[in-house]
Every structure is written in structure tokens, then in C-alpha cells.
N, C-alpha and C positions, 0 to 999 in steps of 0.2 A: 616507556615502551618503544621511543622514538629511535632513531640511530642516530635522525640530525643531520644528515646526509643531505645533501640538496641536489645531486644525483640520483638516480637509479633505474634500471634496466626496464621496470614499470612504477609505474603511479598509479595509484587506486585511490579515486576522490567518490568517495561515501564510505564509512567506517560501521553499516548495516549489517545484515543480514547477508545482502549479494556480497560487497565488497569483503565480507571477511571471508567470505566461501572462497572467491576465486584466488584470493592472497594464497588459502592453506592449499588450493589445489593447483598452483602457479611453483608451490616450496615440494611439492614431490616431485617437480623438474627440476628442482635447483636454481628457481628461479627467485630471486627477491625481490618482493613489492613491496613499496611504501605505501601506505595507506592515510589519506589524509579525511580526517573525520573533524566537523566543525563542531560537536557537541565537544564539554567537557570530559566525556565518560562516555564508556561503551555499552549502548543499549539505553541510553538516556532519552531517546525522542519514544521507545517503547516505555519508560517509568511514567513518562507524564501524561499517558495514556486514560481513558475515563478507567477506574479503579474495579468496575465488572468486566472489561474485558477481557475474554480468553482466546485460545487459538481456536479457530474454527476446524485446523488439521489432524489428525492424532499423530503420538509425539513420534512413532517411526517413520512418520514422512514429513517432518516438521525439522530434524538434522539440518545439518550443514554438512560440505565434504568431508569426508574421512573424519569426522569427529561425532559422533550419534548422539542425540540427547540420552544420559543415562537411563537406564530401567527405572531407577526408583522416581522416579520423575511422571506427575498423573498423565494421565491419557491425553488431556487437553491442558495445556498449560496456560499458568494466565497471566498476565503482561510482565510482573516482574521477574514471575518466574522462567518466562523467555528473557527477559535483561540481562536475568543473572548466569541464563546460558552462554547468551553472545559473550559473557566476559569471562566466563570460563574457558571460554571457547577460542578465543585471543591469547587467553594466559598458556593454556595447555598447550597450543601447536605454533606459538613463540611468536604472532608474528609481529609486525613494526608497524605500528598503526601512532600516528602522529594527534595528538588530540588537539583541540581547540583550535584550530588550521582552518580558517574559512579560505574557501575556494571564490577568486573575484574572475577570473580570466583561466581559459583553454587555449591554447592558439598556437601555430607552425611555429619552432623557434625561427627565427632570422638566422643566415649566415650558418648552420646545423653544420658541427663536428660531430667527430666521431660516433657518428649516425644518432646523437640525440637530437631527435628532430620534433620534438614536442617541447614546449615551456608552460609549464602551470604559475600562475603567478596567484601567490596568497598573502595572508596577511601576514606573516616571516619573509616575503620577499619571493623568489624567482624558482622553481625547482624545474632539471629538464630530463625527459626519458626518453625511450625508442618506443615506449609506446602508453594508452592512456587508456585506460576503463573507465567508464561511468559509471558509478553506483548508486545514485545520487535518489534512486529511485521516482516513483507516482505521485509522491505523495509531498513534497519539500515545504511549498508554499500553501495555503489556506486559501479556499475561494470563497470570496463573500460577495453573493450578488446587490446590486444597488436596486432598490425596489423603491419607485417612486414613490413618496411622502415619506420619506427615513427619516430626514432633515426633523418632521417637526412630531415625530413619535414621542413620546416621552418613556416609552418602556425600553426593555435592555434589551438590545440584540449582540450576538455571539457567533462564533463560527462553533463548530461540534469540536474542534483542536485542544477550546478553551475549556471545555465541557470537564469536569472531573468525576461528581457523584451527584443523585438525586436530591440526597439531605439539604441541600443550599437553596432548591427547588421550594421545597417542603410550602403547600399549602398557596403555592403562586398557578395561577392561569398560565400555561407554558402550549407553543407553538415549535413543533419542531418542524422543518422544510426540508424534504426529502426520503424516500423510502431506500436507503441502501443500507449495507450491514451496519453503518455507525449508525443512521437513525433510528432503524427498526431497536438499538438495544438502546439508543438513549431512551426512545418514548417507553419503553417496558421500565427501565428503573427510572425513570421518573415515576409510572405508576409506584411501584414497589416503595416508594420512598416516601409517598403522601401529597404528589402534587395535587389541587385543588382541580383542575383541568389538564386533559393531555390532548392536543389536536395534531394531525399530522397530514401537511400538507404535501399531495402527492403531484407532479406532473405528469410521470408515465409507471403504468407498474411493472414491477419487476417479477419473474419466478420467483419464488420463495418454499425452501425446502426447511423439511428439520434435518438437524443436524445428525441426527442416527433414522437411518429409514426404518418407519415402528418399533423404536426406541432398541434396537440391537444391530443393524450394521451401519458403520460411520457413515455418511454422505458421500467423502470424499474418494471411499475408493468403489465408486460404481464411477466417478466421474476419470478412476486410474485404467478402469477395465473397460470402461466403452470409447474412452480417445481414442482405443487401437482401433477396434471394430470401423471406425469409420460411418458412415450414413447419419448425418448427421441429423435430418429431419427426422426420418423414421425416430430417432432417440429420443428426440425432444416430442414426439408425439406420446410417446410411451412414457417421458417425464410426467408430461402434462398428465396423464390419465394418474398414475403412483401419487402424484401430489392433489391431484384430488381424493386420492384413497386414504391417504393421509394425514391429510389437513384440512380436507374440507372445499367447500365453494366459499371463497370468498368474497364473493361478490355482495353477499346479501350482506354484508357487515361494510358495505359502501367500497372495497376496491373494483378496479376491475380487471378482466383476465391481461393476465402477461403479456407483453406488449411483442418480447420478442425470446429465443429459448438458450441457452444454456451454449449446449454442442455447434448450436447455426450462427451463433452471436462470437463464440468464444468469447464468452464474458462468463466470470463465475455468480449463481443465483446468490440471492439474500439467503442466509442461515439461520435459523428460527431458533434462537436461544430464549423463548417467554415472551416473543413481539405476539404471535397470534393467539395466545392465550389470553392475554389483556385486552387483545382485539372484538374477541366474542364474549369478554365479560361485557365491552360497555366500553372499557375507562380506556382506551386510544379511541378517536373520533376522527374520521379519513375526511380531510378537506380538498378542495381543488388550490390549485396553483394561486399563488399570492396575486391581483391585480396592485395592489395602492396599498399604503399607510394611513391612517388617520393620526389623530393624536394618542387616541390609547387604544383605537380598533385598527384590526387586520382584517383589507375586503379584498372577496375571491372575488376569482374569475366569474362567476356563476352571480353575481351580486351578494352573498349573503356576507354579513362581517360577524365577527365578536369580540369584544374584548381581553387583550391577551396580557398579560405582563411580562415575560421572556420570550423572547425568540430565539430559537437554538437552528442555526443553520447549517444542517449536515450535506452541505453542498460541493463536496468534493475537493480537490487541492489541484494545484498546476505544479509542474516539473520544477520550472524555474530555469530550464536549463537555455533557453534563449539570454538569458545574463552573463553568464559564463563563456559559453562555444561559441570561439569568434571566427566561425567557420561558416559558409554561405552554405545553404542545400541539405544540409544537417537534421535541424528542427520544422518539421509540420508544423502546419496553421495553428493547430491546438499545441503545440510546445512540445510534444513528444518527437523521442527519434525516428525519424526517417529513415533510419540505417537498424537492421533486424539485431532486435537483441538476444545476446547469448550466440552470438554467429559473427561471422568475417564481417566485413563492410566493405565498402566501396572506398573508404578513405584508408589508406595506409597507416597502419599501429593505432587505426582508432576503435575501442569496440562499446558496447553495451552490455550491463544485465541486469534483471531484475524491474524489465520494464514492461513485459509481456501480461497481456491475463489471461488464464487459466481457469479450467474447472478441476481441474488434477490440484489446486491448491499451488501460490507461488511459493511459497517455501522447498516443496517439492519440485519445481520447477529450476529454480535456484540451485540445489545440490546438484540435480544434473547438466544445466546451462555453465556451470562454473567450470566441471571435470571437462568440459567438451570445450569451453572458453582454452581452457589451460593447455590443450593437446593445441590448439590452434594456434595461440603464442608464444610456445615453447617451438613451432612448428617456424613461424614467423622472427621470432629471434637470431633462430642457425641458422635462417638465409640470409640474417641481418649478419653473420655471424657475429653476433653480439649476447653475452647469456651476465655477462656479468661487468664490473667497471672495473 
């Protein structure tokens, strides 16, 4: 699917979701992008995904540019079956996506002709463009916190990355850390699957919606229709009241209220796919934050311990992208870009997408961040005048 070219007008490093979007809406300018994607295969870091996962979005706003998930296609699709979109999705709108190309270096070319003033260096060697996207996405790296006494635990801990299905679980005392949408659905199919014990240790709580408000309108597009509206508190007051209509007080089942809201945060809430249903049978048990390891006990904050045999740590991922961008003022303290994704930047032919969060759903976010990406360096190229080599 490669051209092989070690040239080109852009460069597009992540071969995801973002990065195929803005390639296809980059080619209704007449623009060509190389796209370099480190996996084997397109959609490959969504195959090895835990085996319940589905889209939290419904499938019209879950697209890519100019390319729709077909009709016959469920309402929420579930991890393969977005894989096997991304690759239909590359196939049908032609574009040139480079596979197995790990990305080591971002950086000014030296000495820059004919305005290629960017150099990617991978592992085929040198590639240089007029300009560079990141796609690389939130999610690249696995974060696993070191929690004092690891060293001499004798149980297994894991990141949620490593995570696949419950069945491997079956009949083990299991700890998962963290309430966000991977943990809240690992500890539900852990239930569902026979683990012996499910605990779930929380630091801060999250909002937490279902996924269809009273099981007939999706979540996602109250969060498409009240963006505009603006007033962000007033919303998330009105949230909070709907999700107690909805779900219930959760507090008496040991969490506590949300810490912070939806609209005021722009952060998207945890999606209730069978987390709080397990939650008011019993079988998830809300712990406080990890203090120490024992040998085969896990003790909280609060002193209490008990004995666990896995730990599943849904503790988030880092960019990674401070490895790569050999660019000062770039990367915040936490490794995210400093520079607004899905919009111009401050650095010349450098941009972002797919790094922003949303209650409108990223994927939706995506589709539109890429057509507005694409008007801006198509816009950016004719003053380079430069559109092709």
C-alpha cells in the first residue's frame, strides 16, 4: 500500500483512526500523504483490544472523512469490527499508508531544499516533507504505576493493554485500579466470566452515564446538542440530576459523587456498558487507592487489605511523543501537545490530531478536525507553493 517514496508533500505518523482521516481528506485537495503506521496492519492496535469492547459512539458519528461506516453495520460496533473498517477504509479511498515503519525522530531537516523542511527518521531510514501530522494519538505507551511493595508481591500484575477476556480470570481474587471506561468494563466481565472476587480500586470518581439515556436515546448526542448551547455548568447540573434518574445514587454501593462534570471538565464521562449493574448486585467491591503491596495482600489507603491474586491496572497510557519530537516547547509536562490539536500551531508545517477529548465522542471529533486540518494545509502548501514533488 506503500509508494516507497522517501519524499512527500506530508507525512502522516500514526496509521489510526486520526491519521487515516486527514490522509483521505488531505486527497480531495490533491494532496498526497504518506502515512507511516508502526503496526503490521491497519487497525491492529484496535484487534488486540479486550474482546467486549465496542464503540461507545453510534456508527453515524463514528465515520471517518468522506468515507461513512456502511449501513449494514450495528449501531455500535465492536473492536474488530471497527479494525475491519479502518482497513476498508485505506483500501477504498487508495491511500499510502506505509506499515511496519516505527517512527524514532521528528525534527527540522538541516540545510532544508526545496522547502522540505521537516526529516522523519524511522526505521527504513530518513523520510523529509513540507509538513508533519501527528497521529500517534492518547493512548501509544501503557502506564503502570510503581506501588510500593511490587518487588516482593507474589501475584500478577498487568496493565488493562494486556487485558483480553474474563475466562483467563475464571475463579482468581482480581483487583482492578482505576474507574475509567477500560476499568469500569474489565471489572463487569470479569464478573460475567466467574471471577471469584472483583475489587475495584478507586482514587477519584468519575461521572458515569449509560450509554442510551433510558435505554432509547444514545448518550452521545445530547453531549453533540448541548456543545453548542454553551453554559457549561448549568449542563453538568442538569447532567448530574438525569444520571441520578437514571442510575441511581451511587454512593450507597461505596462510590462517591463525581468529582468533576462532563461539559466543565471537557472530559467525556465513563459509559455504562453492565459496570453498574454488577455494581448493585454485590460482585464489584469499590476500594480506596492502593497504599503498599504485601506478599499476596493489597492495603489501602484507609488501612484495610485483602488478598488478591491479579491486578489489572487500567491506569491510563502516555503519548510517548517526548521520544520522538526533537523540538523544545512542543510537549507539556504530562507529554501531551502544547500546540492545539486539529488546528494551525505555532510551529511552521507542524500540526496535531486526535489528541483532544471530547463529550461529542473522538471519533466524531476526528472526522471534523481532519476536513478543517486538510483546508488549512492545503491552505499552507500554496503559500509554500508547494502541493506536490
Amino acid at each position: 500500500m506503500s509508494s516507497g517514496d522517501t519524499d512527500s508533500p506530508v507525512i502522516i505518523i500514526g496509521g489510526g483512526a486520526a491519521g487515516l482521516s486527514v490522509a483521505a481528506a488531505l486527497a480531495r485537495y490533491g494532496i498526497q500523504a504518506t502515512v507511516l503506521e508502526q503496526d503490521d496492519s491497519i487497525g491492529g492496535s484496535w484487534a488486540r483490544r479486550y474482546k467486549c469492547l465496542k464503540l461507545h459512539t453510534i456508527r453515524q458519528y463514528s465515520g471517518l472523512a468522506h468515507y461513512p461506516i456502511p449501513d449494514d453495520r450495528p449501531r455500535y460496533l465492536s473492536k474488530d469490527e471497527y479494525a475491519a473498517y479502518l482497513r476498508e477504509y485505506a483500501e477504498e479511498l487508495e491511500l499510502d499508508v506505509s506499515l511496519s515503519e516505527h517512527v524514532y525522530a521528528v525534527q527540522k531537516t538541516p540545510n532544508s531544499t526545496e522547502g522540505m523542511n521537516w526529516e522523519v527518521v524511522t526505521i527504513r531510514g530518513k523520510r523529509r516533507a513540507n509538513a508533519i501530522i501527528i497521529a500517534t494519538g492518547q493512548y501509544s505507551e501503557p502506564r503502570l504505576p510503581t506501588w510500593k511493595g511490587m518487588e516482593k508481591y507474589t501475584g500478577v500484575v498487568l496493565h488493562s493493554s494486556q487485558y483480553t477476556t474474563g475466562n483467563v480470570y475464571r475463579g482468581k481474587k482480581v483487583l482492578v485500579v482505576g474507574l475509567g471506561n477500560s476499568g469500569a468494563e474489565i471489572a463487569a466481565d470479569l464478573s460475567t466470566h466467574g471471577a471469584a472476587s472483583i475489587s475495584l480500586s478507586v482514587r477519584t470518581t468519575p461521572p458515569i452515564v449509560t450509554r442510551e439515556m433510558f435505554k432509547i436515546l444514545p448518550v452521545q448526542l445530547f453531549g453533540i446538542a448541548l456543545t453548542k448551547i454553551g453554559m457549561p455548568r448549568v449542563i453538568d447540573r442538569i447532567g448530574t440530576l438525569l444520571r441520578r434518574i437514571s442510575i441511581g445514587d451511587l454512593t450507597v454501593y461505596g462510590l462517591g459523587k463525581a468529582a468533576w462534570g462532563p461539559f466543565t471538565a471537557r472530559r467525556p464521562a465513563v459509559i455504562d456498558t453492565g459496570f453498574v449493574k454488577q455494581l448493585k448486585q454485590g460482585r464489584i467491591l469499590i476500594r480506596p487507592d492502593i497504599a503498599h503491596f504485601d506478599t499476596t495482600e493489597v492495603i489501602y489507603t484507609d488501612g484495610t487489605s485483602e488478598a488478591i491474586d491479579v491486578v489489572i491496572a487500567a491506569t491510563g497510557f502516555q503519548t510517548g511523543l517526548a521520544k520522538i519530537l526533537k523540538l523544545s516547547g512542543v510537549i507539556d509536562e504530562a507529554g501531551h501537545p502544547g500546540l492545539r490539536s486539529g488546528a494551525p500551531t505555532s510551529v511552521s508545517g507542524l500540526y496535531f490530531i486526535g489528541f483532544g477529548e471530547t463529550v461529542r465522542g473522538q471519533l466524531f471529533e476526528i472526522n471534523r478536525d481532519s476536513k478543517q486540518l486538510a483546508t488549512e494545509i492545503d491552505r499552507y502548501l500554496m503559500q509554500s507553493d508547494f502541493k506536490s514533488i
